[in-house]
Biopython code that builds the backbone (N, CA, C, O; Angstrom):
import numpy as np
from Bio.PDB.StructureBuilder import StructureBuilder

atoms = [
    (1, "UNK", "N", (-26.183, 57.041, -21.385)),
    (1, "UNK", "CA", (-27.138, 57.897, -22.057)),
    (1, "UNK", "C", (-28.522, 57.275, -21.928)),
    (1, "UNK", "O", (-28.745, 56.067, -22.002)),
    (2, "UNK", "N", (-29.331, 58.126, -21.748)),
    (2, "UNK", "CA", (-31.084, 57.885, -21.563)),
    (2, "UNK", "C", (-31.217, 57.834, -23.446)),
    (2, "UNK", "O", (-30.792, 58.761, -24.135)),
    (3, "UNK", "N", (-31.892, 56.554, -24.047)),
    (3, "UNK", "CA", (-32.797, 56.120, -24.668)),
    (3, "UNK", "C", (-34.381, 56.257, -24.659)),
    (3, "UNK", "O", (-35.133, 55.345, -24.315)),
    (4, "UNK", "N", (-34.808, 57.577, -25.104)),
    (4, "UNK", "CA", (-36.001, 57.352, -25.197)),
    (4, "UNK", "C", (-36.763, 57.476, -26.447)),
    (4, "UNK", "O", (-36.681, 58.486, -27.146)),
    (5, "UNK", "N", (-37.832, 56.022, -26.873)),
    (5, "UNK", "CA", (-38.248, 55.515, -27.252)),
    (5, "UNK", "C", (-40.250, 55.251, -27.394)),
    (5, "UNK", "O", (-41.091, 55.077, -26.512)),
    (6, "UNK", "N", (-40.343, 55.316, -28.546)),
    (6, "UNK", "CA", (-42.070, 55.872, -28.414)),
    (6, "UNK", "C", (-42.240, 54.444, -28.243)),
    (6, "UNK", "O", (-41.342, 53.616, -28.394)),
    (7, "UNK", "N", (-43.854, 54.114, -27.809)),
    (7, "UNK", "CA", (-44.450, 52.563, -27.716)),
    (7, "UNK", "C", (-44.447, 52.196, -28.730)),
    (7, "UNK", "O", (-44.734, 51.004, -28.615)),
    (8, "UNK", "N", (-44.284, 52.450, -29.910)),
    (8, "UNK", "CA", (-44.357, 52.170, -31.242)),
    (8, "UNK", "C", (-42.916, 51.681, -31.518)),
    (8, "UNK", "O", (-42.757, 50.606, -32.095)),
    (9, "UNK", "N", (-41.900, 52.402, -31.144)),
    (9, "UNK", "CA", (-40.373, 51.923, -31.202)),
    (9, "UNK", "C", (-40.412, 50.438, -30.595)),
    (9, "UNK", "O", (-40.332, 49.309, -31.081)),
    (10, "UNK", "N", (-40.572, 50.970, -29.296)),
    (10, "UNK", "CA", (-40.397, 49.539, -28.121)),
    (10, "UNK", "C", (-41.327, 48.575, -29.416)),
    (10, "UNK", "O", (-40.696, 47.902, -30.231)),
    (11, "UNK", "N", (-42.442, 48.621, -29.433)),
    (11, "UNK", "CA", (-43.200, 47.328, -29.805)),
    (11, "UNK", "C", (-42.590, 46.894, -31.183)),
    (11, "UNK", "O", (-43.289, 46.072, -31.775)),
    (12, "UNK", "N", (-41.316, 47.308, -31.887)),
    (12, "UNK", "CA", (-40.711, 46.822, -33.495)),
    (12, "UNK", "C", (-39.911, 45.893, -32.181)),
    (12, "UNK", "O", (-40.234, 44.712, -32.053)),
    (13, "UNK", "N", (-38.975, 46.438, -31.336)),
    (13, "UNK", "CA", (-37.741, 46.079, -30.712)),
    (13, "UNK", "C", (-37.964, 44.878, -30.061)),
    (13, "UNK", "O", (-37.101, 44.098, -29.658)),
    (14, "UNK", "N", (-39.673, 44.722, -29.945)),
    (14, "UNK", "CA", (-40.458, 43.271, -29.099)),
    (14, "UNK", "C", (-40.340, 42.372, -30.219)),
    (14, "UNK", "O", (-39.601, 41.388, -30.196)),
    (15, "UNK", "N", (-41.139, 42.732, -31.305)),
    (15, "UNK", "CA", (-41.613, 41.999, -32.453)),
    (15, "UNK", "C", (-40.541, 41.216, -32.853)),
    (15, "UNK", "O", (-40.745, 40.121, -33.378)),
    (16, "UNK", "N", (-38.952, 41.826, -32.589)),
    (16, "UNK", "CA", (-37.667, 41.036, -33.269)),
    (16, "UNK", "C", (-36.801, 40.643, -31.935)),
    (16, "UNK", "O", (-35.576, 40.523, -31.955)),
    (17, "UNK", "N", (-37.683, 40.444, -30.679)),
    (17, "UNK", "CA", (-37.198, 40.250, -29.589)),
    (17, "UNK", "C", (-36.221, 40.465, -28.883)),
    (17, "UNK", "O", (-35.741, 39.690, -28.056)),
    (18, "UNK", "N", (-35.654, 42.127, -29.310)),
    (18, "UNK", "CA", (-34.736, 42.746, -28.750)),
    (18, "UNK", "C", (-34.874, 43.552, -27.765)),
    (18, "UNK", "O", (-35.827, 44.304, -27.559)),
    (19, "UNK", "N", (-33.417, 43.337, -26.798)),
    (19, "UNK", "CA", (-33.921, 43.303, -25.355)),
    (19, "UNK", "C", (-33.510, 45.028, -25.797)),
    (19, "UNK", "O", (-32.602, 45.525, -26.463)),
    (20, "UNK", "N", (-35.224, 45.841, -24.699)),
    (20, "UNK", "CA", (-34.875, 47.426, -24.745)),
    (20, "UNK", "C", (-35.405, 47.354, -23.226)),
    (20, "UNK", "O", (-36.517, 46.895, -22.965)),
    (21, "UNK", "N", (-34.353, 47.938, -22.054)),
    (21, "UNK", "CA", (-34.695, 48.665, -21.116)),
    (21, "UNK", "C", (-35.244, 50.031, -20.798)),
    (21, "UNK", "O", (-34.390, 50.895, -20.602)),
    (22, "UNK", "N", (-36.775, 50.466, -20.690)),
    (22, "UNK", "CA", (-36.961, 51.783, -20.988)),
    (22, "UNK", "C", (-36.159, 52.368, -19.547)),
    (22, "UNK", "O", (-35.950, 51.668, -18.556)),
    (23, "UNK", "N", (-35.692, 54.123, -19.724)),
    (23, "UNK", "CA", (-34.790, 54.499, -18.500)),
    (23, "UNK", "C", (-34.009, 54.217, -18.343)),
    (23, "UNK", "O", (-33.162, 54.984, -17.884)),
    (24, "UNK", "N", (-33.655, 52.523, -18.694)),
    (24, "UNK", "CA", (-31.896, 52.207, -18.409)),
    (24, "UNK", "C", (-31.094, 53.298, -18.628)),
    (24, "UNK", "O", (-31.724, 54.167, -19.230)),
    (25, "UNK", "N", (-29.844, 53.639, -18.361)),
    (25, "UNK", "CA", (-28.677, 54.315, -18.851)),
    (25, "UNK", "C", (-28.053, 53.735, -19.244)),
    (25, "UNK", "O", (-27.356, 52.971, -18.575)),
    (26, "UNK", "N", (-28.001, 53.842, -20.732)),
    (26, "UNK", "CA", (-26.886, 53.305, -21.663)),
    (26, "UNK", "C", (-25.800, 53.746, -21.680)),
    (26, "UNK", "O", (-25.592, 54.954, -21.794)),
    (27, "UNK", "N", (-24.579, 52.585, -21.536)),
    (27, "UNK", "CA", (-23.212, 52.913, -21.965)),
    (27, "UNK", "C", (-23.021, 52.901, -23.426)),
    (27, "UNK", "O", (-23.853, 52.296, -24.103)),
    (28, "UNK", "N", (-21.947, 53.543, -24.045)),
    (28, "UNK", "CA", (-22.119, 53.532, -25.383)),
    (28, "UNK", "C", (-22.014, 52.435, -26.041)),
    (28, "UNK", "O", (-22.247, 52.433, -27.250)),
    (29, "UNK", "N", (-21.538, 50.968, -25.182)),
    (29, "UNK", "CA", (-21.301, 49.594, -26.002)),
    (29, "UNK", "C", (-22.411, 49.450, -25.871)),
    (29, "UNK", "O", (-22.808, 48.988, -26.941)),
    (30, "UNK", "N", (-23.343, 49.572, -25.102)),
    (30, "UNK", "CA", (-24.816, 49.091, -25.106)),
    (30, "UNK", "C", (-25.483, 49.650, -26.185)),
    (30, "UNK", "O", (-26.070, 48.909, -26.974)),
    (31, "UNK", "N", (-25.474, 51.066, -26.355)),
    (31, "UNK", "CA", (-26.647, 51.451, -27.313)),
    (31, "UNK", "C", (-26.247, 51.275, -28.805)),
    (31, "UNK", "O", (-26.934, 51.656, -29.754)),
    (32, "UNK", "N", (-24.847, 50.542, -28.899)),
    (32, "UNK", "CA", (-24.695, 50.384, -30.469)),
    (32, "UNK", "C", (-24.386, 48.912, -30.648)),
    (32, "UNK", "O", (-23.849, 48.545, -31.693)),
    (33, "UNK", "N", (-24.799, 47.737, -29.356)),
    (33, "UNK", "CA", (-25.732, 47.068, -29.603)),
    (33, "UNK", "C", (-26.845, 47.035, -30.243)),
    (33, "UNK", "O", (-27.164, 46.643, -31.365)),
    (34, "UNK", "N", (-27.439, 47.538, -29.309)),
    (34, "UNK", "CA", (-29.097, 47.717, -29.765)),
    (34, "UNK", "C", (-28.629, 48.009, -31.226)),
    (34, "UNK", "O", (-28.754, 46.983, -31.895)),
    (35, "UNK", "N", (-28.190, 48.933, -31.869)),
    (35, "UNK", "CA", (-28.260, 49.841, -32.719)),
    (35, "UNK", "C", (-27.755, 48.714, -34.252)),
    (35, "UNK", "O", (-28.030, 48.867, -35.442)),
    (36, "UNK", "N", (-27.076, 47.800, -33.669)),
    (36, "UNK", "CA", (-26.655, 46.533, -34.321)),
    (36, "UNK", "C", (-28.005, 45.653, -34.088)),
    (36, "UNK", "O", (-28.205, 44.914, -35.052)),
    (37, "UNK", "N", (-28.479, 45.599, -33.591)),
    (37, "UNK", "CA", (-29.688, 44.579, -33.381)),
    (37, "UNK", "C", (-30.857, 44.811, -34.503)),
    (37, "UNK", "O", (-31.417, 44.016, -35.257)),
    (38, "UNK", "N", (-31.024, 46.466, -34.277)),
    (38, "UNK", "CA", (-31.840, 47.334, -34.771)),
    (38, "UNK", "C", (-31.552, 47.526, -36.090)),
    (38, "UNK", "O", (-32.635, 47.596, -36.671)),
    (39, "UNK", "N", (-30.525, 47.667, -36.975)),
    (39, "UNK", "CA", (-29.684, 47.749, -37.970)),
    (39, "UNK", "C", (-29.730, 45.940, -38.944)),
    (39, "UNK", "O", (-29.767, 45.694, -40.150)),
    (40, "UNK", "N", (-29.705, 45.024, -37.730)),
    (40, "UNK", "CA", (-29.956, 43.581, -38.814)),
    (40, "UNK", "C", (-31.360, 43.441, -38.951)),
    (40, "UNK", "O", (-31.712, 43.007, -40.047)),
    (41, "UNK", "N", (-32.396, 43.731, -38.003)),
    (41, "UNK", "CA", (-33.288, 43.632, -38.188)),
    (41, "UNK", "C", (-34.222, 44.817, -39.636)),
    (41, "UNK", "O", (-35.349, 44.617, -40.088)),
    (42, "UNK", "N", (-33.364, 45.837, -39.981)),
    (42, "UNK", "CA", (-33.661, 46.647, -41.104)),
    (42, "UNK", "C", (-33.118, 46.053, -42.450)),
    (42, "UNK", "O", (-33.737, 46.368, -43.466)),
    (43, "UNK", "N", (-31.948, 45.166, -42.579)),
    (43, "UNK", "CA", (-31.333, 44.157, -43.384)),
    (43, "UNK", "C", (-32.338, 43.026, -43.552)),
    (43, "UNK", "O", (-32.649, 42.673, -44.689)),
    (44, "UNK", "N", (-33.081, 42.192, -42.026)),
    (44, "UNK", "CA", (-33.895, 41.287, -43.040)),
    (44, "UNK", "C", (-34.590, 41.649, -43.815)),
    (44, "UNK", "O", (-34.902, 41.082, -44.862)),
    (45, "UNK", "N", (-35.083, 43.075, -43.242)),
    (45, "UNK", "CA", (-36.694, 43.467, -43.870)),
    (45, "UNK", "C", (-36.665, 43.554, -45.340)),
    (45, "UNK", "O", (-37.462, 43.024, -46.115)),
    (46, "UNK", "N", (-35.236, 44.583, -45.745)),
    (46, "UNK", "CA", (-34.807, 45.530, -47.369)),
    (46, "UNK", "C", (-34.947, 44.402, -47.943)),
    (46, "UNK", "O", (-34.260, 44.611, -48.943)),
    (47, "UNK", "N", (-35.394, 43.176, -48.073)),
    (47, "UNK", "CA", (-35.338, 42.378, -49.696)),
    (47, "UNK", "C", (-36.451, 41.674, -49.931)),
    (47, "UNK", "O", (-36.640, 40.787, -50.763)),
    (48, "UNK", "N", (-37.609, 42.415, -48.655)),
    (48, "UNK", "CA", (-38.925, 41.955, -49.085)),
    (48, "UNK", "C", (-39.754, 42.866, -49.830)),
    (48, "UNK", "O", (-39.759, 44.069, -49.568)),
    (49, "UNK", "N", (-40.727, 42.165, -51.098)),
    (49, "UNK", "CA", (-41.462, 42.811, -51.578)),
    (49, "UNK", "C", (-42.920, 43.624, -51.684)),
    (49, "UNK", "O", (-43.328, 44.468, -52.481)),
    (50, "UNK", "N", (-43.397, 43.111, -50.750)),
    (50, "UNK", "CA", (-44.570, 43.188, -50.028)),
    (50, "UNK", "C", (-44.454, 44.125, -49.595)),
    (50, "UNK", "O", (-43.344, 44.445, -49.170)),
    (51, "UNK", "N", (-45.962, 45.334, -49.466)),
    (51, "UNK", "CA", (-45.928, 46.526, -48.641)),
    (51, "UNK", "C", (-45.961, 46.150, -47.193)),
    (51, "UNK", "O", (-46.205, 47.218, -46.631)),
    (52, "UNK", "N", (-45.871, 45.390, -46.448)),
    (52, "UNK", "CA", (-45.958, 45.223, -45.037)),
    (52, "UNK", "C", (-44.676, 45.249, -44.538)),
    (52, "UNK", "O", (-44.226, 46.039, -43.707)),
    (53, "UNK", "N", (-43.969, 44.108, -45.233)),
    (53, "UNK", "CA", (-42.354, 43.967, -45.395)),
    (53, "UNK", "C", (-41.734, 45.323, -45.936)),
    (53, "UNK", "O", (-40.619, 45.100, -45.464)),
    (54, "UNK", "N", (-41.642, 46.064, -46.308)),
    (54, "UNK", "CA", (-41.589, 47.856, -46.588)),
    (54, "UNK", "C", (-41.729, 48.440, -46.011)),
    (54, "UNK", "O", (-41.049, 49.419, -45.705)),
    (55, "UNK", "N", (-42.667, 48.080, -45.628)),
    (55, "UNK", "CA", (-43.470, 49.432, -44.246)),
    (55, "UNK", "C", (-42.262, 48.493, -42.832)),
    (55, "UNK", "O", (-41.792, 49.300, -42.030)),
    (56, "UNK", "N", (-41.890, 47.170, -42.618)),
    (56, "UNK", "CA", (-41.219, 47.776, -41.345)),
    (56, "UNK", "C", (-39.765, 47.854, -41.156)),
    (56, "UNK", "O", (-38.999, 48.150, -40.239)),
    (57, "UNK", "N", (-39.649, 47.325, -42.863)),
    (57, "UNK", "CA", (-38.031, 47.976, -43.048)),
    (57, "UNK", "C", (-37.928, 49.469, -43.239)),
    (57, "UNK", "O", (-36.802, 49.963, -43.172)),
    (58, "UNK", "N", (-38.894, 50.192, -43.451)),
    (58, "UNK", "CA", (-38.750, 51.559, -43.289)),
    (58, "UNK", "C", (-38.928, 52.200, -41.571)),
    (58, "UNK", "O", (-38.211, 53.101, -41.138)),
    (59, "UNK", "N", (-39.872, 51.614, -40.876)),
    (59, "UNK", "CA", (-39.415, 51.493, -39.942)),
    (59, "UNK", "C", (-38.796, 51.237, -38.841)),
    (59, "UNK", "O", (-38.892, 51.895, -37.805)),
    (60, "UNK", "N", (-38.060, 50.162, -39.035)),
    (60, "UNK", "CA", (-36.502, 49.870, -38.703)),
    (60, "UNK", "C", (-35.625, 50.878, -38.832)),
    (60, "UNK", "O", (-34.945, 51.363, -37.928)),
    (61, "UNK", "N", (-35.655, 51.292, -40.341)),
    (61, "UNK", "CA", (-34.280, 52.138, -40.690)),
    (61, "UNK", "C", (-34.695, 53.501, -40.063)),
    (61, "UNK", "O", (-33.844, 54.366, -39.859)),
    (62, "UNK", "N", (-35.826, 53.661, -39.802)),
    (62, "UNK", "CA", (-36.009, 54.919, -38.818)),
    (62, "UNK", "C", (-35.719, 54.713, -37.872)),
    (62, "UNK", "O", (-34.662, 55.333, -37.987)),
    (63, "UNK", "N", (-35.669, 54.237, -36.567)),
    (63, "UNK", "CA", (-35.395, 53.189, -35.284)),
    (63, "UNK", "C", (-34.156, 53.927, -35.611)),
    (63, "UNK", "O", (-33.956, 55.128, -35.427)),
    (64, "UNK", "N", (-33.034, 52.711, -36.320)),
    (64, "UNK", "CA", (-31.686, 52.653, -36.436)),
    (64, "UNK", "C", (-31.260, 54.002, -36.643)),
    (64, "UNK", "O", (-30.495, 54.517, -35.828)),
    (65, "UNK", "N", (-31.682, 54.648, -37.668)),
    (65, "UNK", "CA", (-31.581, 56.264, -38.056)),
    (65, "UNK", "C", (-31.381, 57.305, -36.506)),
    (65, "UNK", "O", (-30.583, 58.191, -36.197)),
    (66, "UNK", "N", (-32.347, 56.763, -35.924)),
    (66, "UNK", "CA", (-32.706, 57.550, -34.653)),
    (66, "UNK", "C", (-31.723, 57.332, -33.362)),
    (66, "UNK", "O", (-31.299, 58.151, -32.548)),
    (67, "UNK", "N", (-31.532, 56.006, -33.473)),
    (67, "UNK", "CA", (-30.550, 55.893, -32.294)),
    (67, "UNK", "C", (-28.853, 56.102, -32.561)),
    (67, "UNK", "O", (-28.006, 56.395, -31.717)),
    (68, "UNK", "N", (-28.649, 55.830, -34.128)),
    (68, "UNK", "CA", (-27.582, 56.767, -34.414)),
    (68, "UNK", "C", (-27.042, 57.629, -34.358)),
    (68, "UNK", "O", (-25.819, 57.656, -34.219)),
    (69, "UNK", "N", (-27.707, 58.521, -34.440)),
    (69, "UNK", "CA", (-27.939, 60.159, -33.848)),
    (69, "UNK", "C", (-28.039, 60.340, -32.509)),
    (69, "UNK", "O", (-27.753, 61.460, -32.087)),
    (70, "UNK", "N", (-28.458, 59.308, -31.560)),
    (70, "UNK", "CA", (-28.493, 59.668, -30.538)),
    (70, "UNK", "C", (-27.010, 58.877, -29.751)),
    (70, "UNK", "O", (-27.130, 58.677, -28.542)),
    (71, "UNK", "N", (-25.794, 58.485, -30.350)),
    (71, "UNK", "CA", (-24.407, 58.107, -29.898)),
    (71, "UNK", "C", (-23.733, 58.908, -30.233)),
    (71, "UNK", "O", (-23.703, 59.194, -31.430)),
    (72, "UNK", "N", (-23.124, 59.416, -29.531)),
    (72, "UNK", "CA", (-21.857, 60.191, -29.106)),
    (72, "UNK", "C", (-20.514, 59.702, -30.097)),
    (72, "UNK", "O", (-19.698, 58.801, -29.898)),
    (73, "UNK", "N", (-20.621, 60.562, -31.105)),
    (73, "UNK", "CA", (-19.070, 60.069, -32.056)),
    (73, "UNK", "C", (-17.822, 60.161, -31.277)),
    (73, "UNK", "O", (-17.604, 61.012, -30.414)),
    (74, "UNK", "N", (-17.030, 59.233, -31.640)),
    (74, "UNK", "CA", (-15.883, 58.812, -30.328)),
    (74, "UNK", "C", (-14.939, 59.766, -30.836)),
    (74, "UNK", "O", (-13.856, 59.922, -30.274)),
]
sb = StructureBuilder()
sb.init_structure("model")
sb.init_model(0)
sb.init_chain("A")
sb.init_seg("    ")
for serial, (resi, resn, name, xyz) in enumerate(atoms, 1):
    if name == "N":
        sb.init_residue(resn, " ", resi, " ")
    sb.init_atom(name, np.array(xyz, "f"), 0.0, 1.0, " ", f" {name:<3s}", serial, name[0])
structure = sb.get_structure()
């Protein structure tokens, strides 16, 4: 499956140095990798208090939200 991803996505997936191939074709173990990558990185964020720390655990859990939806239920 094609992953596509705004520059704004890609640049969270940099920030927590997770590897995103734009175009690759994902197999489904691959994209729920990521989706695990994407998913701990929304776990560190939820227990900070700070609006910055908020703002990118909310955008994480959008990320994760998004590529969820985009795997094929087995």
């Amino acid at each position: 499956m094609k992953i596509e991803l705004t520059p704004q996505e890609v640049a969270l997936l940099e920030a927590r140095n997770i590897v995103f191939a734009p175009g690759q074709d994902y197999a489904e173990d691959d994209a729920l990798a990521l989706l695990d990558a994407v998913r701990d990185s929304e776990v560190y964020y939820s227990q900070g208090e700070d609006a910055e720390t908020q703002r990118l655990y909310s955008q994480y859990a959008a990320l994760g939200d998004k590529l969820f939806a985009l795997i094929p239920e087995a």
